[in-house]
N, C-alpha and C positions, 0 to 999 in steps of 0.2 A: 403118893402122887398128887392127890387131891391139897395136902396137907402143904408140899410143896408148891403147889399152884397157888393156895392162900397166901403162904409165906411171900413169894414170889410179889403177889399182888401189892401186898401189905407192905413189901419195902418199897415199889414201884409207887405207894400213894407217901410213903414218909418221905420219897424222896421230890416228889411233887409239892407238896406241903412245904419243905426247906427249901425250895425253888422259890414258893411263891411269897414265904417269909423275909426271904431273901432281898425279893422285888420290892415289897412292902416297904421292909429297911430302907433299901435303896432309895426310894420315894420320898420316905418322910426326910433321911436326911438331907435331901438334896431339899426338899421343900424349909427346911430347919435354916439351912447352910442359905437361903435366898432369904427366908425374912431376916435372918441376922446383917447380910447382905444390904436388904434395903434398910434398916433400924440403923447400919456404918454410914453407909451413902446420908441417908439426912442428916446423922451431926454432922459429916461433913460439909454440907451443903450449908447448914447452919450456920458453921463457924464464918465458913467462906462471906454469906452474906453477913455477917456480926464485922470478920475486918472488913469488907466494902464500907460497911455504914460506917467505925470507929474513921477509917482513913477520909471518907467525903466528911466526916466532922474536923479533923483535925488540920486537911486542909481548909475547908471553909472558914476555922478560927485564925488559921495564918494568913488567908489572904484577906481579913479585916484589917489590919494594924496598916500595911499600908494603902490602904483604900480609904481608909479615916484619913491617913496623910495627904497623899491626893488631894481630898476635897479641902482640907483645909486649906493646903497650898494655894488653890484656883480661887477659894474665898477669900484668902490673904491679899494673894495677889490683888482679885476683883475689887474689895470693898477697901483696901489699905490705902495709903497715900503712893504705889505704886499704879494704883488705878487712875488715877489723875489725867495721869500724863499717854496714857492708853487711848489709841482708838476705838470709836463702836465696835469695829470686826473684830477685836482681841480680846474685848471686854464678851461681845457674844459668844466668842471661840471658849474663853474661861467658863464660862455660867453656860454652854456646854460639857463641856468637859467634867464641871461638877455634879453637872445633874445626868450625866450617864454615871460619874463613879457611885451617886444616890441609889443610881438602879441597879447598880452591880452588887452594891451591898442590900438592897431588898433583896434580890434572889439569892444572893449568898444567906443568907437570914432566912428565906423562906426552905433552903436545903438544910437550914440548922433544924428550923421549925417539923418537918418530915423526918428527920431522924429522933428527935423527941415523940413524933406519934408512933413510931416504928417501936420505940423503946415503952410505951404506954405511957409516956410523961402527961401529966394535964398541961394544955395548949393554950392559953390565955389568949381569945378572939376578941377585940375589939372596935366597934363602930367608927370611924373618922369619916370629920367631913373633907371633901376631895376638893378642889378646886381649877375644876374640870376645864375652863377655859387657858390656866397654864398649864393643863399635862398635853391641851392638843397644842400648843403653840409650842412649845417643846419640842414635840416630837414632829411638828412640821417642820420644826428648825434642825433638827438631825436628818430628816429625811432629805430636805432641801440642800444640804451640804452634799449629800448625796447624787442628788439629780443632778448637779451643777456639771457642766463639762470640764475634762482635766486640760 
């Protein structure tokens, strides 16, 4: 009787013990099955931002070629012997026009520039000097086309 009460016991704790080895299992692989989890999700995540940057480069490079054009056109126009014959307003509408497509192509250029840091490229920073009384007269004259009533 005694003998069967140990026995008794003794499966009641192996079967305790495969219960809680069980859990264990349970645990780790579910802990296993999440870091693998999270280690998918970042390449993905990875890739995902690698095309963002590849595609804002590759538009960026496509819309220089005509943005170069543009501005040559408005300089053509402006400084050519078609200028001659142009009023102030056309002549200022042109040399507008150029010097916004100038500034389309800095930012286009400076989203070139952050995909090169992105990528660890070295960034050549340069000193220039500004010539600060036509960037505000410029942009008075964009703003002021602005303000004007339609």
């Amino acid at each position: 009787n005694t003998m069967m009460h140990y026995f008794t016991k003794s499966v009641y704790i192996n079967i305790m013990l495969n219960n809680l080895l069980n859990m264990v299992n349970e645990k780790i692989t579910t802990k296993v099955k999440f870091q693998e989890s999270k280690v998918l999700l970042a390449d993905y995540y990875n890739k995902v931002l690698e095309e963002k940057s590849n595609s804002i480069s590759v538009i960026s490079h496509e819309m220089r070629t005509p943005i170069h054009g543009m501005i040559g056109l408005c300089s053509g126009l402006r400084l050519g012997p078609a200028g001659v014959d142009m009023s102030a307003d056309v002549l200022a509408t042109l040399e507008m026009i150029e010097v916004s497509g100038r500034r389309l192509l800095n930012i286009i250029n400076d989203l070139l520039d952050a995909g090169a840091i992105q990528h660890n490229r070295r960034l050549v920073v340069k000193a220039v000097p500004v010539a600060l009384r036509a960037v505000v007269r410029q942009c008075l004259q964009l703003i002021s086309t602005l303000a004007k009533p339609r």
